[in-house]
N, C-alpha and C positions, 0 to 999 in steps of 0.2 A: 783545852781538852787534856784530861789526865788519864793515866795507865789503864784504872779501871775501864772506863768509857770507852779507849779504844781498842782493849779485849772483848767486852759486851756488843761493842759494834761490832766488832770482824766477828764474832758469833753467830750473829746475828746476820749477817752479810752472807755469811757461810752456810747458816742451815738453810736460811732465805729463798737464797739467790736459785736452787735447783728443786727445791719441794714447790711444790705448785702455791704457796701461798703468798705472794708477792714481796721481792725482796727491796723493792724502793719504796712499797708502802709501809713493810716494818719500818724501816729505815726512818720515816718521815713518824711515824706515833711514838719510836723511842728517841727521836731528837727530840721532839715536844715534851716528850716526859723527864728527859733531862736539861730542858730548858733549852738548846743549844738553838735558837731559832732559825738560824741560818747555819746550813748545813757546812762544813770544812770540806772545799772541791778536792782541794787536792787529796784527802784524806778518804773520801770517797772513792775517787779515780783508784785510789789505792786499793782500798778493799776488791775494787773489780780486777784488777789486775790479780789478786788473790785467788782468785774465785775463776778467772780466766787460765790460771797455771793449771788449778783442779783437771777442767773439763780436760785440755789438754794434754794433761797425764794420762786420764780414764780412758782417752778416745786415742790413746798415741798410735795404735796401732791401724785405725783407720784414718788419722792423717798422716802418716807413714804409705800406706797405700794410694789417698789420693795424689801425696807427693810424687808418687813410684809412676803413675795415670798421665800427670803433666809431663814427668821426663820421659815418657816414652813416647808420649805425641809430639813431641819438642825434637824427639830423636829421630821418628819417623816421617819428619819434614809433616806433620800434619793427617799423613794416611793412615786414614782411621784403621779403616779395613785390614793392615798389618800388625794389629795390635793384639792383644789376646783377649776372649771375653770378658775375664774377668778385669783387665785393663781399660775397655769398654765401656764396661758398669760404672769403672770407680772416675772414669774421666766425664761421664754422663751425671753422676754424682758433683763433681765440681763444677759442670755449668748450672746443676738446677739451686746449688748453695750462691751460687754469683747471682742468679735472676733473682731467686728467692730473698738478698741483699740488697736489691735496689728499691722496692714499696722501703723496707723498714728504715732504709737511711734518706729517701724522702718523708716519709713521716717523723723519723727523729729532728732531722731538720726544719721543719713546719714547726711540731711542738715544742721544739727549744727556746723557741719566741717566746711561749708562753709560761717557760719554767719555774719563774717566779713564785706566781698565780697558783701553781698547777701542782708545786712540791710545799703549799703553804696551806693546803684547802682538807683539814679532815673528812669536811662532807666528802669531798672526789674519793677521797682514800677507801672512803666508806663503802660508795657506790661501787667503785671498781671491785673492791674485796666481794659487796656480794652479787656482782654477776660473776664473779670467778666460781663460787658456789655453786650458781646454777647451771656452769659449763659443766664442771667437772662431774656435780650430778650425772648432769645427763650423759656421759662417758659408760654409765652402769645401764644403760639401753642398748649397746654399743653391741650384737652379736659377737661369737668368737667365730674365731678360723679363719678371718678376712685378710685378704693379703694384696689388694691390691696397688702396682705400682705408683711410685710418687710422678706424675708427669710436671711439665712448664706449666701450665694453669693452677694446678694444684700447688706449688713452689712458688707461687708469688702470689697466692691468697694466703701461705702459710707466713709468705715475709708479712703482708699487711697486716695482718694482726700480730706479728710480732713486734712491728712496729707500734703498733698503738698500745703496746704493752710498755710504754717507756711511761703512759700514764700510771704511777703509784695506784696500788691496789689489783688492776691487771696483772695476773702474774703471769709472765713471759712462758716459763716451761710450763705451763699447766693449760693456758691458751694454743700456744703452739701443739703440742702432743696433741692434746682433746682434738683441737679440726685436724690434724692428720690422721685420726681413728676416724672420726665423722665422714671422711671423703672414704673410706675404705682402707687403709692400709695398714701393715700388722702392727703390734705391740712395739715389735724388737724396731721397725722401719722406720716406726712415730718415735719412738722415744730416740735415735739413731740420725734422726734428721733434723731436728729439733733441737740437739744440743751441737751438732757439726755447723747448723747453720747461724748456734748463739756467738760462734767464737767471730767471725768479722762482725757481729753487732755490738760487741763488747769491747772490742780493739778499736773501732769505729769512733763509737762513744766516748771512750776515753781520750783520741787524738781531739776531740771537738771540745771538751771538757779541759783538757790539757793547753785549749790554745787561749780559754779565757779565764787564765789562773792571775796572768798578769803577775804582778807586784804584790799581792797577799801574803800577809806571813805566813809563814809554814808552821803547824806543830813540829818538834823535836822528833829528830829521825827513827831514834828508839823508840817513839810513841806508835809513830805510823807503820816500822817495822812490825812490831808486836800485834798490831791490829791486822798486816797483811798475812803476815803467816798463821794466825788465829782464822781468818776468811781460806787460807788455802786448804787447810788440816779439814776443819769444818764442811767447807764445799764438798771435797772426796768424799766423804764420808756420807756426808747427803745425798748424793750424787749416786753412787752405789743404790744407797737406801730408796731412790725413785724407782729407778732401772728396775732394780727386784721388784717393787710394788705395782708398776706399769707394765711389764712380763706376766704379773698374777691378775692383769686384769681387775687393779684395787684404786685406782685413781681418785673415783670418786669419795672413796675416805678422808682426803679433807676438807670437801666442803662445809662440813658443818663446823670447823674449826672457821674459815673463811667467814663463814655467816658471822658465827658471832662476836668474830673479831670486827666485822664489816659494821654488825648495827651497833656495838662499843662506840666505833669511832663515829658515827650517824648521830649517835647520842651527846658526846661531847661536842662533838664541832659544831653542832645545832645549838 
């Protein structure tokens, strides 16, 4: 893998990974387009890591408070009751990100088996791309002004398709948001709970991906550097660029990019 490649990757990696258009299914049509048939783990691992710093930065200030959440329930020996509301919310907030963590790291787990298979198949790419189309559509039926809260059912239907978004072409932020408007809940809460709950799937994913690197060679440090900070710059930027667009109630504006990237790859792989 050479310099360009893995700019073009972490670009790609980076507008991907947070615009609803699935960042493991680009990932999988520009490695076939550049031949590369078998994906570099660790080079990948990388890029997510890239793209994990993003969210991170963006969200620093609400992981900052749910940190502030656990030390005060840590501090008040567990009494909730002594806490302050808004300490309340935000510690309420980190059990529903932990339930909402355990569907997607059983289904990542289940479909790992299959990743071979499953990161090798344009058809899959295809399909998944276009029902992400016809999620995000229907997001534009979606009343304004709803606001209701994220409960424990609602947080672990939010993880199970987040999990099942580790299939290429499903896009993670675009599935997950979309069914947290569909259950009721606002713009700012969907888009808010959705990216706080991508950060243990992506740390997650990467320690499982990290343990089957094995003995592989590695590309040149430079290479992979270049491609991770190209995925972090990119990511923010994206990342931003959602937020605004799912605040103005525009979500369904990519589906038809989705589409037709979706029947593209339907076309080829077939």
């Amino acid at each position: 893998m050479g310099l360009f490649h893995s700019l073009f990757l972490g670009f790609i990696q980076g507008l991907t990974e947070f615009l609803p258009v699935s960042s493991s299914g680009h990932l999988v049509l520009f490695q076939r387009f550049f031949g590369l048939e078998e994906p570099e783990l660790f080079f990948d691992i990388c890029l997510h890591v890239g793209t994990l710093g993003a969210v991170c930065l963006f969200f620093r200030r609400d992981i900052a408070a749910l940190g502030q959440a656990i030390l005060a329930a840590v501090s008040c020996r567990g009494k909730v009751a002594t806490m302050s509301p808004e300490e309340r919310s935000e510690l309420s907030m980190v059990g529903l990100i932990l339930a909402g963590s355990l569907p997607t790291a059983v289904l990542g787990i289940i479909i790992k088996g299959y990743s071979q298979s499953i990161f090798s198949s344009l058809v899959l790419v295809g399909c998944m791309l276009c029902f992400t189309s016809l999620l995000l559509s229907a997001t534009a039926l979606i009343p304004q002004g709803q606001d209701r809260k994220i409960t424990l059912p609602k947080a672990l239907l939010i993880g199970l398709i987040q999990g099942m978004a580790v299939m290429p072409g499903l896009s993670r932020s675009g599935s997950t948001i979309a069914l947290a408007l569909f259950m009721g809940g606002s713009r700012e809460r969907a888009a808010r709970f959705s990216f706080l709950l991508s950060i243990p799937a992506i740390v997650g994913a990467s320690v499982l991906a990290i343990l089957d690197i094995g003995s592989a060679s590695l590309p040149p440090w430079w290479v992979v550097a270049s491609g991770t900070a190209v995925s972090a710059v990119t990511g923010y930027l994206a990342l931003r660029f959602l937020v605004y667009i799912v605040g103005r109630g525009k979500l369904h504006v990519f589906a038809p990019y989705c589409l037709v990237v979706g029947v593209a790859a339907l076309v080829v792989g077939w």
